[in-house]
C-alpha positions as CSV (number, residue, x, y, z in Angstrom):
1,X,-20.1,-123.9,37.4
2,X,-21.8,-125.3,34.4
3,X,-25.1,-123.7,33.0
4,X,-28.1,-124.8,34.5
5,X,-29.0,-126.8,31.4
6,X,-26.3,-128.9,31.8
7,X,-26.5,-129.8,35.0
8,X,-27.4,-133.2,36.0
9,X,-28.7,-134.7,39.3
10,X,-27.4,-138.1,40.2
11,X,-31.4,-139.5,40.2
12,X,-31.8,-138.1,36.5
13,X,-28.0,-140.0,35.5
14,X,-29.8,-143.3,37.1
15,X,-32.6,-142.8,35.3
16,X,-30.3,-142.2,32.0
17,X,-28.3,-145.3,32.8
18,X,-31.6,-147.4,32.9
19,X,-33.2,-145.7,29.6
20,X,-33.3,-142.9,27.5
21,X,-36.5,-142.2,27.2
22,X,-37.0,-142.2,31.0
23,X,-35.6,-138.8,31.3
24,X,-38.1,-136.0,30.7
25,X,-40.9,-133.7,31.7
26,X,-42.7,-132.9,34.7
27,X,-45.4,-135.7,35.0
28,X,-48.4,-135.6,37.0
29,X,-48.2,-139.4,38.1
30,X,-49.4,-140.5,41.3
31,X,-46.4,-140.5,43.5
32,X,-47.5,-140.2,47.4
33,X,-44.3,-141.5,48.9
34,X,-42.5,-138.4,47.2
35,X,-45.6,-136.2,48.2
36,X,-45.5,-137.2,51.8
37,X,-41.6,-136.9,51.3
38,X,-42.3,-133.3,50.4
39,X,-44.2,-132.2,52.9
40,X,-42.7,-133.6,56.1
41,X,-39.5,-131.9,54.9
42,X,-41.4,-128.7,54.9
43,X,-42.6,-129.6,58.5
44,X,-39.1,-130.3,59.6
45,X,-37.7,-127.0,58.1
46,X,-40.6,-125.2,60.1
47,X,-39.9,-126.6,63.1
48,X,-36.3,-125.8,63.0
49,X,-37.1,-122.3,62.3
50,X,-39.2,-121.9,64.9
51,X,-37.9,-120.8,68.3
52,X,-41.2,-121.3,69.9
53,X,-42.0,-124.2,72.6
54,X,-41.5,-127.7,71.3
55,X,-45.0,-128.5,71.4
56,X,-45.8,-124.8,69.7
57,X,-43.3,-125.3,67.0
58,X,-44.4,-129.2,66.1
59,X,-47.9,-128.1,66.2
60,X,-47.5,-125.7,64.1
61,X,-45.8,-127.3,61.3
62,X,-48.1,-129.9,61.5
63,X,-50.7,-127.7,60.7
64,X,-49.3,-125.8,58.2
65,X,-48.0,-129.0,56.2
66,X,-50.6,-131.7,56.7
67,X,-53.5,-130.0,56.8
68,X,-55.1,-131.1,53.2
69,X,-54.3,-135.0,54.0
70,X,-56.7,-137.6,55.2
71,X,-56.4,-138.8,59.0
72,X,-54.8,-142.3,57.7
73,X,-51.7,-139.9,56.2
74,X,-51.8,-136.9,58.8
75,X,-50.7,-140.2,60.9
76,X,-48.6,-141.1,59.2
77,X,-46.5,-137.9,58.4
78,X,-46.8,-137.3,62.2
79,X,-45.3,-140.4,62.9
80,X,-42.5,-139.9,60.3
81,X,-41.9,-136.2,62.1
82,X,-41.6,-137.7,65.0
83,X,-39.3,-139.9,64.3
84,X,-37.1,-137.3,62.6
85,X,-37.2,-135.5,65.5
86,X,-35.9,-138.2,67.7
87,X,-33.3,-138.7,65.3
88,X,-32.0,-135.0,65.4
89,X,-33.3,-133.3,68.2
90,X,-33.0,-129.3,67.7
91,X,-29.6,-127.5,68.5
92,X,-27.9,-124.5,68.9
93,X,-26.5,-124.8,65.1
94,X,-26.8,-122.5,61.9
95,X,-28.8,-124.6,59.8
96,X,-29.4,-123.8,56.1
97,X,-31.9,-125.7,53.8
98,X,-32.0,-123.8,50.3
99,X,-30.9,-126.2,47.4
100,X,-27.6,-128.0,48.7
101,X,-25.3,-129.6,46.7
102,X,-22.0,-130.8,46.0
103,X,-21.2,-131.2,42.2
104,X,-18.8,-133.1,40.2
105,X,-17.6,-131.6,36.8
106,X,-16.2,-132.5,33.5
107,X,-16.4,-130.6,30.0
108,X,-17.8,-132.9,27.3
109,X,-17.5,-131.4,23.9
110,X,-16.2,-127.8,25.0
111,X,-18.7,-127.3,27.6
112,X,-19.2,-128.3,31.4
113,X,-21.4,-130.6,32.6
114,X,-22.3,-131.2,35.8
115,X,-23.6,-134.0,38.0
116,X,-25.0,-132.9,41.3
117,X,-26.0,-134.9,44.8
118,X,-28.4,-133.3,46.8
119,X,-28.7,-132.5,50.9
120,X,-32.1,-131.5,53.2
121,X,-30.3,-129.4,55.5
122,X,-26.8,-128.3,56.3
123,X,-26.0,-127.9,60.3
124,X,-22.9,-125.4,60.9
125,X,-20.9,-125.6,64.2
126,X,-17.6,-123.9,64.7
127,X,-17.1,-124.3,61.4
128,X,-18.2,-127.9,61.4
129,X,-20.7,-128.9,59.5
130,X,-23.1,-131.8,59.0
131,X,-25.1,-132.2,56.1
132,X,-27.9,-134.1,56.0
133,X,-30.1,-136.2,53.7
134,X,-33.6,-137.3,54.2
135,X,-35.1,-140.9,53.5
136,X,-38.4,-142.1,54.1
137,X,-37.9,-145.6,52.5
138,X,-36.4,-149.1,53.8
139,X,-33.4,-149.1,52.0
140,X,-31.6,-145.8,53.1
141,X,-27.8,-146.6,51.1
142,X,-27.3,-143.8,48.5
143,X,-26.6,-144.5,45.2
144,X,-23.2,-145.3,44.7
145,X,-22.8,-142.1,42.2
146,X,-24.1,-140.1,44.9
147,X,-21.3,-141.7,48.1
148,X,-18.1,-141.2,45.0
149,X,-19.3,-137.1,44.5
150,X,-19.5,-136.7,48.4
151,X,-16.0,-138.9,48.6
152,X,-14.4,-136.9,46.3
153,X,-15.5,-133.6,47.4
154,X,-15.3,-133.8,51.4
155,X,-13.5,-131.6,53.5
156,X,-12.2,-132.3,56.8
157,X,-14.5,-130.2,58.3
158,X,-18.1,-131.5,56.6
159,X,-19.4,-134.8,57.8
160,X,-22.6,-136.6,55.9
161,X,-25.4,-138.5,57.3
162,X,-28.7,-139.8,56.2
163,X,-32.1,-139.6,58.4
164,X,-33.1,-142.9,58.1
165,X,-36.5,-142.7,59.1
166,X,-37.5,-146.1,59.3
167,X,-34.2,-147.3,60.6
168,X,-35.1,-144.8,63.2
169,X,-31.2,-143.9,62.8
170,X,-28.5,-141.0,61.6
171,X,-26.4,-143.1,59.6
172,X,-23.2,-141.7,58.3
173,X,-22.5,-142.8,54.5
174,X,-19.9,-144.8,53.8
175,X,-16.9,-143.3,51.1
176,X,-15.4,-145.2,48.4
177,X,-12.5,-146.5,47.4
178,X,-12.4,-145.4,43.9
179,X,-14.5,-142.2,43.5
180,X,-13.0,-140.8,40.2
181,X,-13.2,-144.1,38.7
182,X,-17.2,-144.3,39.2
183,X,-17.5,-140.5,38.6
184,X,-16.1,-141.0,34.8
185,X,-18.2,-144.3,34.5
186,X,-21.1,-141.6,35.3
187,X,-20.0,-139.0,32.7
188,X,-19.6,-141.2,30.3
189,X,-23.4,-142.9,30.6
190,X,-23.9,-138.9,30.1
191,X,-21.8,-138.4,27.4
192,X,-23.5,-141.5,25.2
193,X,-27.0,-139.7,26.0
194,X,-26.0,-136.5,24.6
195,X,-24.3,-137.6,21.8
196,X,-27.3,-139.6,20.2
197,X,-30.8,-140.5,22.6
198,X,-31.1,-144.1,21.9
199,X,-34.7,-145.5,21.9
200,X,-36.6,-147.1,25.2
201,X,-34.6,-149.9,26.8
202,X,-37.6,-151.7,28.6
203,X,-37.3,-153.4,31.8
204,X,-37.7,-153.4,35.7
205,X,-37.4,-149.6,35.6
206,X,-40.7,-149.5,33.7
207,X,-42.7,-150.3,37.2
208,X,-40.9,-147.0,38.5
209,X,-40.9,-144.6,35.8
210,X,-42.8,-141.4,35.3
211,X,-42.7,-141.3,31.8
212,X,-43.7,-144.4,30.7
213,X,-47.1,-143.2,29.7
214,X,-45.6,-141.2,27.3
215,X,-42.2,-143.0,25.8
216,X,-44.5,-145.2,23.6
217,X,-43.8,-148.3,26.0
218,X,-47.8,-147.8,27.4
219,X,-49.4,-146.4,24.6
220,X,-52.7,-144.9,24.7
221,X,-55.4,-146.9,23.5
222,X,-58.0,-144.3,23.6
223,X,-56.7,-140.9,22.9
224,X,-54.2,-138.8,20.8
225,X,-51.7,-137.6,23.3
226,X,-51.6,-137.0,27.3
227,X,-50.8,-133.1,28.6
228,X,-49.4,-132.0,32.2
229,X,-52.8,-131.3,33.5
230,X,-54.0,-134.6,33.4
231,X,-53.6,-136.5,36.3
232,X,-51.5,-139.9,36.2
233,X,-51.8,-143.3,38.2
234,X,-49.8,-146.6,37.1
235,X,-51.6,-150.0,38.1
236,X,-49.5,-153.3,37.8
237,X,-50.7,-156.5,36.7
238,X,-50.9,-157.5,40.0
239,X,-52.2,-154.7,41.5
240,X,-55.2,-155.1,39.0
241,X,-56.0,-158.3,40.4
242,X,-56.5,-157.0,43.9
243,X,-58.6,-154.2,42.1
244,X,-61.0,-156.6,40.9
245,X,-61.6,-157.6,44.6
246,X,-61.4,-154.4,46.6
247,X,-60.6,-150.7,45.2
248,X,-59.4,-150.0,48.6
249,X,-56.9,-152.4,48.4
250,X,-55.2,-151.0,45.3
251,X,-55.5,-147.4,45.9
252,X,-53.6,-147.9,48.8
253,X,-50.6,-149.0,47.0
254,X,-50.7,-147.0,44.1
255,X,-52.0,-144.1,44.5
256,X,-51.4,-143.4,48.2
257,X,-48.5,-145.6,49.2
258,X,-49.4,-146.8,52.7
259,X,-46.7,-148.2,54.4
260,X,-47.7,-152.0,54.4
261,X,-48.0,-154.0,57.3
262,X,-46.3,-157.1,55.9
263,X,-42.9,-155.8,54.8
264,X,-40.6,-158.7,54.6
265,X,-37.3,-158.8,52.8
266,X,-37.1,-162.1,50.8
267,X,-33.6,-164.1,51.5
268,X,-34.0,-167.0,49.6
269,X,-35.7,-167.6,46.0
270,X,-39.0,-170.1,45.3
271,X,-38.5,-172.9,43.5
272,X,-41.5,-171.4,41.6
273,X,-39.2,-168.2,40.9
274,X,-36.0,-170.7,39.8
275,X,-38.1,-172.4,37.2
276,X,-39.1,-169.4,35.8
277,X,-35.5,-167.8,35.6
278,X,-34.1,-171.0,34.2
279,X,-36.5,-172.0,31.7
280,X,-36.4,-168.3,30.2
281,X,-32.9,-168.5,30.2
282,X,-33.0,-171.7,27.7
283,X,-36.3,-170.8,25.6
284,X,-35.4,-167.2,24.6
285,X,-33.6,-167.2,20.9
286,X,-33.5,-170.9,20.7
287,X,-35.4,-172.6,18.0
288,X,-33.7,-176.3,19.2
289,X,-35.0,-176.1,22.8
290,X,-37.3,-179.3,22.4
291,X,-34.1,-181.5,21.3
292,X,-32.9,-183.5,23.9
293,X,-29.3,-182.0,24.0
294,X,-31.2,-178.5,25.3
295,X,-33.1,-180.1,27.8
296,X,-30.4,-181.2,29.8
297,X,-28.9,-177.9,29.6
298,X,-31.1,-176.4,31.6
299,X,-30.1,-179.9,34.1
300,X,-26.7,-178.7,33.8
301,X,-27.8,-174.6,34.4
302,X,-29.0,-176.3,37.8
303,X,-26.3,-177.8,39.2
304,X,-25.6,-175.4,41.6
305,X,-28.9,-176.3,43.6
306,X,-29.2,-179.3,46.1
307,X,-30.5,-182.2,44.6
308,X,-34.3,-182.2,45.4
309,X,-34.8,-179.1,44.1
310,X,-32.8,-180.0,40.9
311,X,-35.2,-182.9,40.4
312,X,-38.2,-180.4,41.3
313,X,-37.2,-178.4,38.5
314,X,-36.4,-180.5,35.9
315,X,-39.5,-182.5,36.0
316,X,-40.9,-179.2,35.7
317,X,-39.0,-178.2,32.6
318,X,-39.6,-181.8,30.6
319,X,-43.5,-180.6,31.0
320,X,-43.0,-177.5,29.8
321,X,-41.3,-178.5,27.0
322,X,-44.1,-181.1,26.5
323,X,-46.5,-178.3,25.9
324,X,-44.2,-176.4,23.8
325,X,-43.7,-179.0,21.2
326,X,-47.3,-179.0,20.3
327,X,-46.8,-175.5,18.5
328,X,-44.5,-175.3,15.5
329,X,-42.9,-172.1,14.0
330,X,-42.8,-171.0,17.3
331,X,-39.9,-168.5,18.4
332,X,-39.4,-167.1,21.8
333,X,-37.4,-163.8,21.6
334,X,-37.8,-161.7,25.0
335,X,-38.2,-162.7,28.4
336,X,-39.6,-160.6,31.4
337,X,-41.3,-158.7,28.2
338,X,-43.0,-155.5,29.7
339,X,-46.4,-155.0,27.9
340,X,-49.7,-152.5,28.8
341,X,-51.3,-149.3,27.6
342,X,-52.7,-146.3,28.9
343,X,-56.6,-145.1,29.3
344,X,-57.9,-141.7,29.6
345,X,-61.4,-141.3,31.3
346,X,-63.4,-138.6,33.4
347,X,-62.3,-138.6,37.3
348,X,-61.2,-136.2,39.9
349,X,-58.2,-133.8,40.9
350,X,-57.5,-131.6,43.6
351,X,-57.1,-127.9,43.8
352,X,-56.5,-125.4,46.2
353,X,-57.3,-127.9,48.6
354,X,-60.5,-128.3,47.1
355,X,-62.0,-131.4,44.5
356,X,-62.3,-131.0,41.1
357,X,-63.5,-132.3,37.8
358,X,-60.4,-133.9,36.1
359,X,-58.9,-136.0,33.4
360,X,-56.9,-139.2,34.6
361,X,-54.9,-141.3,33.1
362,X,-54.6,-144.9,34.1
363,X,-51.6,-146.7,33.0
364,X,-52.4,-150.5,33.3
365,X,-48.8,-152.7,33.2
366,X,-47.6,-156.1,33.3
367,X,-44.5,-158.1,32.5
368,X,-44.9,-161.2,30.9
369,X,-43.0,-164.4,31.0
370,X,-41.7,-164.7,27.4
371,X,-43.1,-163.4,24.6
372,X,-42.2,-164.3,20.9
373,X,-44.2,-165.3,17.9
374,X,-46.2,-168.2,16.2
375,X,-44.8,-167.6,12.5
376,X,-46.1,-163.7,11.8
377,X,-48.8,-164.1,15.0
378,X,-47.3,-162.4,18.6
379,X,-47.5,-164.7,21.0
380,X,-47.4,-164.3,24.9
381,X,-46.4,-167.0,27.1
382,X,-47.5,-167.2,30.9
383,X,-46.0,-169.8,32.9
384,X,-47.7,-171.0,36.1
385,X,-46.5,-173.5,39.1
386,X,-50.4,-173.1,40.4
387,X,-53.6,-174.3,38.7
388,X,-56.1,-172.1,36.9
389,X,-58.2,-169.2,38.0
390,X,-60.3,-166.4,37.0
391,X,-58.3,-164.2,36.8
392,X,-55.9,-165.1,34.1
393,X,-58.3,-164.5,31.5
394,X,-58.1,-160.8,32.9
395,X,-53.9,-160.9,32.6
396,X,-54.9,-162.6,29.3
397,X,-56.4,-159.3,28.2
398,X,-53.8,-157.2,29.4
399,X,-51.4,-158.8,28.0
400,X,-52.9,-159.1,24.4
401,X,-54.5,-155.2,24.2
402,X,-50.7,-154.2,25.5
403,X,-49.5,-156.6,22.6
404,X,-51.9,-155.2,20.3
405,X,-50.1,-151.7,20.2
406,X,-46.7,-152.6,20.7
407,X,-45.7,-155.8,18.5
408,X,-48.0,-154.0,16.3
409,X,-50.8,-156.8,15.2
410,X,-54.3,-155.7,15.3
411,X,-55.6,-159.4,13.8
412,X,-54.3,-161.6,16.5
413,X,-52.8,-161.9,19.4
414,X,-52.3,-165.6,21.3
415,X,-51.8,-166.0,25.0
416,X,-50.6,-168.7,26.1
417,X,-50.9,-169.8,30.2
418,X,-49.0,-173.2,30.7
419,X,-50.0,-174.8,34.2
420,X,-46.6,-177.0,35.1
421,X,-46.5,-179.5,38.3
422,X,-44.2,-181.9,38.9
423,X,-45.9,-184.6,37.2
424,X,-48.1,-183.1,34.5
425,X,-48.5,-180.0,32.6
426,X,-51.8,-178.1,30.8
427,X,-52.4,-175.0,28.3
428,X,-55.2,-172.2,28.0
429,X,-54.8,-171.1,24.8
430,X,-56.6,-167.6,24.2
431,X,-56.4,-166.2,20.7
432,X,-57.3,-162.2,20.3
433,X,-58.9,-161.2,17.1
434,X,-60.2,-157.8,16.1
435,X,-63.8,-158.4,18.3
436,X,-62.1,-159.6,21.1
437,X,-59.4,-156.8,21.4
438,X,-62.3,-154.5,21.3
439,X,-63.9,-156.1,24.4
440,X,-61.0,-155.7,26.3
441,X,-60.7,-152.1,25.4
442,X,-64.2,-151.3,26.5
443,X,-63.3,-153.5,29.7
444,X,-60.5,-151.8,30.5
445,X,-61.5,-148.3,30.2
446,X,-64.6,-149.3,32.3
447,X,-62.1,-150.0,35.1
448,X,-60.4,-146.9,34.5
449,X,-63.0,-145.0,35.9
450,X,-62.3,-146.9,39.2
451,X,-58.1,-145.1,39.8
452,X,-60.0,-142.0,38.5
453,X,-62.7,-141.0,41.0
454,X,-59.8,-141.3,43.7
455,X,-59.4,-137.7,45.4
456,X,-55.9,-137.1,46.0
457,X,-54.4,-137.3,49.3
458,X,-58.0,-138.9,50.6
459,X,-56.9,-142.4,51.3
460,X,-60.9,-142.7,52.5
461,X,-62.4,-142.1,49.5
462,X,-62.1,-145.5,47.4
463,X,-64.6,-148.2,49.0
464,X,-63.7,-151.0,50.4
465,X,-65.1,-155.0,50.0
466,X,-64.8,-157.7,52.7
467,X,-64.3,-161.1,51.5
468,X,-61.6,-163.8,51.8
469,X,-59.1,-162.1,49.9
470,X,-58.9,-159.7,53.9
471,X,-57.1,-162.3,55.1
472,X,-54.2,-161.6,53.1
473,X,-54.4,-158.1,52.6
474,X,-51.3,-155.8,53.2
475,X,-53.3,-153.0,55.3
476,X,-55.6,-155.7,57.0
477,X,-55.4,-153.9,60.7
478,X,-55.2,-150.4,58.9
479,X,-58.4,-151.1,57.1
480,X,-60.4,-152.8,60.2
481,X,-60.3,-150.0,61.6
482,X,-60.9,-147.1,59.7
483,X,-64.2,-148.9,58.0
């Protein structure tokens, strides 16, 4: 077995495989799915312990492992244990829960490495045994590292299920086809991080990451460094936006992580969503985009849609172009560019149970369009299918104080929202000196001290405003009635 030091879990290779810098330390960041995660599987480990009566034994772990959470997430958790419990009802089995895993290995450079995948519990029968995993979320599939270690190291005797709790279903997980195959593929995404950490590979993976507050990617605009002790929460652009309208609104999604009430899986893509793929597809690294040869490129990049939609877009992209030709020296060089920053400010922790006086860290994020510059100027390009409102300006900001620190211009900064319809097109030009960086900075710390004076596991404790934006809120019934 290798050394514990080089041992790998299967979450820390995906993490690898995404970016370097996304493997590290212990954070503090507000994670409440995990934290609910946590604690119902100490509840279900109690309960199976337990040889009292059912209602004794739920009681009891209910008590013991819920006891510091609001009434919104004791509800929650209790709903989640239930549904375990349906799942896999208690039987006469062994059942083991201390650190199970089943471990691929491979020696890289004279020593062994090891990449692990991790079980809840383990159920032994006559020598059969079941091991289980536990998932909380929507999508319950294990990564496919994860199904090629337990394909490669089954016995006849072990079968492998996950508790898909809001499939209310044990589903068994599927084996490969090719497990040493995708097993090597995994060693050697290991293999390149050990031999040399490459620097942050931006991307989706920012909205997910732990340790974006400290890669450099969010960098902190108003202190020297951030320490384990300080308390973490990460609030997206849009996220921000509902902020401005209710705090309720977007504590719930980031730093509690109520299960919202308007979960829909999206089949099919906007034509809003096309036009934005498309267009970033022919802008990025091409100074000749406004010649008429490029613009029916992005005709021909469309050819797979039906014809109305072609036309919808098209139109669209001519107006864009439109726009673009009224700035010269202009090169666009990323697309889906992640931008923000990170603001320390005075809030509160939990301790023992108890509140506390603690630092927070607020790590504001957004991912713009495209993003280039305007000879030596950064420039950051928004591109909208709706018309103007208020709160652009405040994207605006965001995007230029995140801009600021990480295309490294403290002059200027331009952002750029282009308003495309069908038939016309318009541009809000905002350009970001020294003054109005500073304004934004002071803005943005002042709404820092909103994510900050949320008490942990209180889902009660940041207010709540009524106004139109209810109608379309993701915890409308939830909210009703716990005002």
């Amino acid at each position: 077995m290798p050394d514990r030091d080089n041992t790998y879990s299967t979450n820390q290779i995906r993490k690898i495989s995404q970016c370097h810098s996304s493997y590290g330390k212990k954070t503090r960041l507000a994670s409440p799915k995990l934290d609910r995660w946590k604690d119902l599987n100490k509840a279900i480990v109690d309960w199976l312990n337990n040889d009292a009566l059912e209602e004794t034994s739920v009681k009891v772990a209910e008590e013991n492992n819920f006891q510091f959470y609001d009434t919104i997430q004791k509800r929650i958790l209790s709903d989640l244990f239930t549904r375990f419990r349906t799942i896999y009802p208690k039987r006469n089995s062994n059942f083991n829960h201390e650190y199970l895993i089943k471990e691929a290995i491979k020696e890289i450079d004279g020593e062994e490495y090891g990449i692990t995948t991790h079980f809840a519990y383990e159920f032994e029968d006559d020598n059969q045994y079941e091991y289980i995993r536990l998932k909380t979320a929507h999508d319950p599939e294990p990564e496919l590292i994860d199904r090629a270690i337990i394909t490669k190291l089954k016995s006849e005797n072990e079968e492998f299920y996950t508790a898909a709790i809001e499939l209310d279903d044990l589903v068994e997980i599927e084996m490969v086809e090719n497990p040493d195959e995708i097993i090597d593929d995994y060693f050697n995404i290991l293999e390149d991080y050990l031999e040399g950490r490459k620097k942050r590979t931006p991307g989706k993976q920012c909205d997910y990451c732990d340790q974006a507050s400290r890669c450099g990617q969010f960098p902190l605009i108003n202190a020297d460094k951030i320490t384990n002790r300080i308390r973490e929460v990460k609030i997206s652009k849009t996220n921000l936006v509902k902020l401005s309208n209710c705090e309720r609104r977007t504590a719930w999604n980031v730093q509690y992580g109520l299960p919202r009430e308007d979960f829909i899986e999206y089949e099919s893509e906007s034509v809003a969503t096309k036009f934005h793929q498309f267009s970033q597809e022919i802008l990025v690294n091409n100074e000749k985009f406004s010649e008429k040869q490029n613009i029916e490129s992005f005709n021909q990049l469309t050819n797979e849609e039906d014809e109305v939609t072609r036309e919808q877009l098209y139109l669209k992209y001519q107006q864009l172009v439109s726009q673009l030709n009224n700035y010269e020296d202009l090169i666009i060089k990323e697309s889906e560019y992640i931008l923000g920053f990170t603001c320390i400010t005075e809030g509160k922790g939990l301790r023992d149970g108890k509140v506390i006086d603690q630092k927070v860290a607020t790590i504001f994020t957004g991912k713009s369009d495209l993003a280039g510059r305007l000879g030596d100027i950064p420039l950051i390009i928004e591109l909208k299918t709706r018309p103007e409102i208020p709160e652009d300006f405040l994207e605006a900001q965001l995007y230029a104080l995140g801009a600021s620190q990480l295309m490294k211009s403290e002059k200027e900064i331009i952002v750029l929202h282009i308003y495309v319809s069908d038939n016309n097109a318009s541009v809000k030009e905002r350009k970001f000196g020294i003054s109005e960086l500073e304004s934004a900075k002071a803005k943005f710390e002042d709404i820092a001290k909103k994510p900050a004076s949320w008490i942990p596991f209180d889902a009660l404790s940041p207010s709540h405003k009524v106004g139109e934006w209810c109608d379309y809120c993701e915890f409308k019934n939830t909210c009703t009635e716990f005002r």
